[in-house]
C-alpha positions in Angstrom: 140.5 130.2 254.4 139.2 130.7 258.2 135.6 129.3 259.0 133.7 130.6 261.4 131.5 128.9 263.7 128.7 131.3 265.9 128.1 129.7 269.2 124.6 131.8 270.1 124.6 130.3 273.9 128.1 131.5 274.5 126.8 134.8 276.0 129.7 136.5 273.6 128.9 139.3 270.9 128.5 137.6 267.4 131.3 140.2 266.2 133.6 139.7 269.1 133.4 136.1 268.0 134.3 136.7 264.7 137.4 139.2 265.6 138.4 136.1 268.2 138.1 133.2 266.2 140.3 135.5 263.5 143.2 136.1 265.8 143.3 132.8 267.0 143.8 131.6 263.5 146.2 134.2 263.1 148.4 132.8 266.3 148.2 129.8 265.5 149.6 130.6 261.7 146.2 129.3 260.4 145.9 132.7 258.3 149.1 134.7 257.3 150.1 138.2 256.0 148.4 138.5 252.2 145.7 136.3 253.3 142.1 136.7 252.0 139.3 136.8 254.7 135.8 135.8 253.3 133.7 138.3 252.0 130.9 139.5 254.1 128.3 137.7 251.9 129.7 134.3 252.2 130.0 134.6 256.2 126.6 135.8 256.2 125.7 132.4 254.2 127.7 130.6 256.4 126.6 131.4 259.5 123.4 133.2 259.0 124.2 136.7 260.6 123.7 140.0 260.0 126.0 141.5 257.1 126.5 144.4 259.7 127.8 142.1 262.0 130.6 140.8 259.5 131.5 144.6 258.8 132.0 145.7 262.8 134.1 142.6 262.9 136.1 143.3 260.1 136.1 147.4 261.2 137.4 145.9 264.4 140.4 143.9 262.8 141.0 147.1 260.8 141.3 149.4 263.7 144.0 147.2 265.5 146.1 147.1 262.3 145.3 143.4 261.6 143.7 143.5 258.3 143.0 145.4 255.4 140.0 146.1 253.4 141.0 146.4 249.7 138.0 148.4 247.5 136.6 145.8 244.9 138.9 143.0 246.0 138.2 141.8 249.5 139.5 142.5 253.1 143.4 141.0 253.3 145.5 140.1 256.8 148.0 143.1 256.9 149.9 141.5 260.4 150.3 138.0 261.6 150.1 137.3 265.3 151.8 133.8 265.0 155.0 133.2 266.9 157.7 130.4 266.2 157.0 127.4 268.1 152.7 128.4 268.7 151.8 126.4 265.8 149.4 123.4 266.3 151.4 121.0 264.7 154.8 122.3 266.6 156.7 120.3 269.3 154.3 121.8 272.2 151.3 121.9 270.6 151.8 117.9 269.9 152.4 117.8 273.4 149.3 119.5 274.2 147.4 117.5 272.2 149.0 114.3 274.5 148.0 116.1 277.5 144.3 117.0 276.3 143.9 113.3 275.3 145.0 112.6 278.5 142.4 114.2 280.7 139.7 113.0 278.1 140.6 109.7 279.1 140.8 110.6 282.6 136.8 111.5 282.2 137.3 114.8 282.1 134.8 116.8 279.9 135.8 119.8 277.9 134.8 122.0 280.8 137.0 120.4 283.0 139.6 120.9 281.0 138.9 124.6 280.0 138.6 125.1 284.1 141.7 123.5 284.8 144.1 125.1 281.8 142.6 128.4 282.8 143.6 128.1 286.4 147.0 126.6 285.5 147.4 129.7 283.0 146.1 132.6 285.6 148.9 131.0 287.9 151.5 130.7 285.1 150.9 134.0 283.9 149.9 136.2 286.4 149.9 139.6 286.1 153.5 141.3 287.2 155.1 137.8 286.9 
């Protein structure tokens, strides 16, 4: 089951963190179809936000055909986002993990690193490309 984790600094809507933290668990296979989200209750007593807040992400979800509420039994992923080969554990995200200890060692901070794979991805994937 997912966890979520609220960073308040970030600048991001809480419920927009919830609805990203859920896709990236869904791309990276960490949830799959038939999967059980937690209920609104426990994420409030996790993370100490607003019910409402849970519900907008989970409306959210619902709207783009990612999840399902279920009446009396919870809200359930309906679609998976993960493709073959995206996992954290597969052949590139070991090598990723290589890499990011890399530039760790290199001094780098977390920053660094988030600037730099950000402007190697923009490049990589620009739009029209």
């Amino acid at each position: 089951m997912i966890e979520f984790r609220i960073d308040r600094t970030s600048g991001t809507p809480t419920y927009l963190q919830l609805v990203l933290q859920t896709k990236q668990a869904l791309r990276l296979g960490l949830l799959g179809v038939g999967d059980q989200l937690p209920t609104a209750k426990e994420v409030v007593a996790a993370t100490a936000i607003n019910p409402n807040t849970v519900l907008k992400a989970y409306r959210e979800l619902e709207r783009e055909g990612l999840v399902e509420p279920r009446p009396g039994a919870g809200t359930f992923i309906r679609r998976s986002l993960a493709h073959p080969g995206g996992e954290v554990d597969s052949p590139l995200g070991v090598e990723l993990a290589e890499w990011a200890g890399r530039a760790r060692d290199a001094d780098l901070s977390r920053e660094d690193v988030e600037a730099l794979a950000k402007a190697v991805l923009d490049r990589t994937f620009r739009a029209g490309s």
